[in-house]
C-alpha positions in Angstrom: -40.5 18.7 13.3 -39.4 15.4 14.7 -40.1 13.8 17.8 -37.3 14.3 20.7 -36.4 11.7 23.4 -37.8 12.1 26.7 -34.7 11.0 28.5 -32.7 13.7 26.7 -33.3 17.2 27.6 -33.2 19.5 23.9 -33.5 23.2 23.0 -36.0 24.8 21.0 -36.5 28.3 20.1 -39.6 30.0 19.9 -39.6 33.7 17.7 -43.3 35.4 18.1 -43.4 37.6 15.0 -46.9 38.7 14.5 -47.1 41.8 15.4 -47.3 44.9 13.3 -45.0 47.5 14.6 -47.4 50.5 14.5 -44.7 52.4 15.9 -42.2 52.1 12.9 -44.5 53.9 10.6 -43.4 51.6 7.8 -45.9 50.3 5.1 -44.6 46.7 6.2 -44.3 45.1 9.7 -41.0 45.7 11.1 -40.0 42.3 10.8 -40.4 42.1 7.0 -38.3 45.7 6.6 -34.8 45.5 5.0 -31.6 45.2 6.8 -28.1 44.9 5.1 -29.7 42.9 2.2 -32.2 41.0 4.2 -35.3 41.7 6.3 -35.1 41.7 10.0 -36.7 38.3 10.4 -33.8 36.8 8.2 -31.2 38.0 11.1 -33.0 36.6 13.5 -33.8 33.2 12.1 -30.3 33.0 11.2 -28.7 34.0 14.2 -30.7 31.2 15.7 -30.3 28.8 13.3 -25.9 29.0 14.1 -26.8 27.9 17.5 -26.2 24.2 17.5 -27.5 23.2 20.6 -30.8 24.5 19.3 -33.2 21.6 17.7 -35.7 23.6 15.4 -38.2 27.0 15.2 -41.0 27.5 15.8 -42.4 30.6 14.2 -45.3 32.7 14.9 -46.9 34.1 12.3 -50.0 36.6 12.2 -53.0 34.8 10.2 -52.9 37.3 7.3 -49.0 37.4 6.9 -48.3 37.9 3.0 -45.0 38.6 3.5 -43.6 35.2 5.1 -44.2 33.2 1.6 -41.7 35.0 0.0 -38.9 34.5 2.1 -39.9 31.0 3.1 -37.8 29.1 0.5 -34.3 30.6 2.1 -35.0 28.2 5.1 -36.2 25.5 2.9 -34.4 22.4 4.9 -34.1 24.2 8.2 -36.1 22.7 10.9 -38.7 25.4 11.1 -42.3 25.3 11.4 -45.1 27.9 11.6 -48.4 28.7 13.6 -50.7 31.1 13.7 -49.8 33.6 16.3 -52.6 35.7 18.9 -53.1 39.4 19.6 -50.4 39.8 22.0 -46.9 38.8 22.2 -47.6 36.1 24.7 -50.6 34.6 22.8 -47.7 33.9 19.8 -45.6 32.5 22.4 -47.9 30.2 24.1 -49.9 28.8 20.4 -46.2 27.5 19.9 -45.2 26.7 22.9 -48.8 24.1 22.5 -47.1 23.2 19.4 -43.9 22.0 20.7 -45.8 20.1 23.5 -47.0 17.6 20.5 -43.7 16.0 20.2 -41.0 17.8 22.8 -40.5 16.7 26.3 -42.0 19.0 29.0 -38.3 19.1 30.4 -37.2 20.6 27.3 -35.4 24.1 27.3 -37.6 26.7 25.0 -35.5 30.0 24.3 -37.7 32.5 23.2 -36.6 35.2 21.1 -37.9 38.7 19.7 -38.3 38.6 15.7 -37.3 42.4 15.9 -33.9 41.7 17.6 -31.5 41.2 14.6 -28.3 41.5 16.2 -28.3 39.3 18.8 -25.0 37.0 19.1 -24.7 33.6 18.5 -22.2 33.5 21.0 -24.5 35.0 23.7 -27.5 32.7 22.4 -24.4 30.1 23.9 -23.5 31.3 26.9 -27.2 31.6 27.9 -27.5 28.0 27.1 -24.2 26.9 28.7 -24.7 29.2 31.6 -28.6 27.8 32.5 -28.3 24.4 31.6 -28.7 23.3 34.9 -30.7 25.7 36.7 -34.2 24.6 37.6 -35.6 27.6 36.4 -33.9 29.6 33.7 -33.1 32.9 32.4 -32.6 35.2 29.9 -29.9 37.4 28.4 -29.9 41.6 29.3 -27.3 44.5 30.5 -26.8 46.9 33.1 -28.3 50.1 33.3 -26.0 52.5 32.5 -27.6 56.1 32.7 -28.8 57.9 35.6 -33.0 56.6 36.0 -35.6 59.2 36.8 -39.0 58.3 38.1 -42.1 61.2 36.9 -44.8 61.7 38.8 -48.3 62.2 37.6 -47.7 65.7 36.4 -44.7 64.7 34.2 -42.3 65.7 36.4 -39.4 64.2 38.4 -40.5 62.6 41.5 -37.2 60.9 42.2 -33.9 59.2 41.0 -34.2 55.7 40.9 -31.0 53.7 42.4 -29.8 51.8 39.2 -27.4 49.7 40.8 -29.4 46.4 40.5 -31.2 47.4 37.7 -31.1 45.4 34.0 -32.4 45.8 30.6 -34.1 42.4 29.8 -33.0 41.5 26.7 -34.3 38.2 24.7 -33.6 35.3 24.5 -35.2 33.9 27.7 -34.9 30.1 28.9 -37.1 28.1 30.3 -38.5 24.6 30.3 -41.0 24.0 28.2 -44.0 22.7 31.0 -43.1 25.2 33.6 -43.0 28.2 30.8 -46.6 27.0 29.4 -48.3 26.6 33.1 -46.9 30.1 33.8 -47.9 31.9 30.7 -51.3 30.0 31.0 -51.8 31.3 34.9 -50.7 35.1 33.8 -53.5 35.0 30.9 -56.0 33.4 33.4 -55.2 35.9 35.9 -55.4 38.8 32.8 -52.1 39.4 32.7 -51.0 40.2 29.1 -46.9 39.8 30.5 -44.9 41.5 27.9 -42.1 38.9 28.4 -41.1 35.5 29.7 -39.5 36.4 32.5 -42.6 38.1 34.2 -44.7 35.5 34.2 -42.3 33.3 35.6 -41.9 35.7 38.0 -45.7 36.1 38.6 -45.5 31.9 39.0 -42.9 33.0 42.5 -39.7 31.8 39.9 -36.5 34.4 40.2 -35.0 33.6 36.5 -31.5 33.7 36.3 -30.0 36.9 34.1 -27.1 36.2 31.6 -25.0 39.3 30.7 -25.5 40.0 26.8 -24.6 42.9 24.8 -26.0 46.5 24.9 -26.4 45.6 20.7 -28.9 43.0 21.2 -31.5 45.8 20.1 -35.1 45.7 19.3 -36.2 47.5 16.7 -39.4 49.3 17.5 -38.8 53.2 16.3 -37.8 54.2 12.7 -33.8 55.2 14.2 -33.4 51.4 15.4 -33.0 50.0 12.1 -30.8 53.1 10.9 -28.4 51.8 14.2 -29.0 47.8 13.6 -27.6 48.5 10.2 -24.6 49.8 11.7 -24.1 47.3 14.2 -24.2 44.9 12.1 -22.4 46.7 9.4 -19.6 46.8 12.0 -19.7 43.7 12.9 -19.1 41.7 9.9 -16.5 44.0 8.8 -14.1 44.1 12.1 
């Protein structure tokens, strides 16, 4: 991936996608499974890829990953590269977030972005961009809660009804720059924190990201029935 000028502030996106997906029961990771003629990976990388304002990829793949190869050639010219990803989500994140400190400027904005989230918009990717590109901290993409939340006690039970009012689903991608996203992903592991998104350990660095509204489609796949409604999200899409 080239070099970028220091003086010129770029976008990068980052898509952690070594992890297994024990919950999908599938014989493959979840981001190898196939989706309206493509696996789930494709989507992603693709949705991305529309994005102008974003530079390159980086990708991050598990050490053992046999399935990347094959699909490799369809992003043959792209600017994409691949590292070796870590046991948890933000170990993938931060080994290429390293990686795009060899040649981007620390001002730089990284969006990051689940590989199991095929149907995000390219138009939302946009209007995170357009919306953050001059906050000092960043953001990410999510929607309201909708339904009624219940809090369970210990015993399984309701305990309470939780006000929903200000409450979000995070959704990905999330923005930030790339030096203040590495020092706060590198404090959160320090600390033992194994943050299951960008957003918290900016948080946990005293940041209050900035949340974008998306679309309730932007799912992740993670159970078997989330690729059964991704297909039809998408299947819908492309055909209204």
């Amino acid at each position: 991936m080239p070099a970028t000028s220091a003086t010129v502030m770029k976008y990068w996106a980052i898509v952690p996608a070594a992890g297994s997906g024990r919950r999908m029961a599938a014989d493959v990771p979840k981001q190898y499974l196939p989706l309206q003629g493509a696996t789930v990976l494709e989507h992603t990388l693709n949705t991305l890829f529309a994005c102008e304002p974003i530079e390159g990829v980086v990708l991050a793949l598990s050490a053992d990953d046999g399935y990347w190869p094959e699909i490799a050639p369809r992003f043959s010219g792209k600017n994409l590269a691949c590292v070796v990803g870590g046991a948890e989500r933000c170990h993938s994140v931060l080994n290429a977030v390293h990686h795009l400190h060899g040649f981007a400027d620390t001002h730089d904005w990284v969006l990051v972005h689940d590989a199991a989230r095929p149907c995000a918009r390219a138009d939302d990717v946009i209007a995170l961009i357009e919306t953050l590109a001059e906050d000092a901290c960043g953001g990410l993409l999510g929607v309201p809660v909708a339904d009624t939340m219940k809090r369970l006690g210990a015993d399984g039970r309701v305990a309470g009804t939780v006000d929903r009012q200000a409450l979000w689903h995070a959704q990905t991608p999330q923005m930030f720059r790339l030096g203040l996203l590495q020092s706060a992903l590198e404090q959160a592991l320090a600390q033992g924190w194994l943050v299951t998104d960008e957003a918290a350990a900016m948080e946990m660095a005293g940041y209050r990201p900035g949340m974008v509204h998306g679309h309730a489609d932007n799912i992740k796949i993670t159970v078997p029935f989330d690729l059964t409604l991704a297909d039809f999200y998408l299947r819908v899409r492309h055909t209204s």
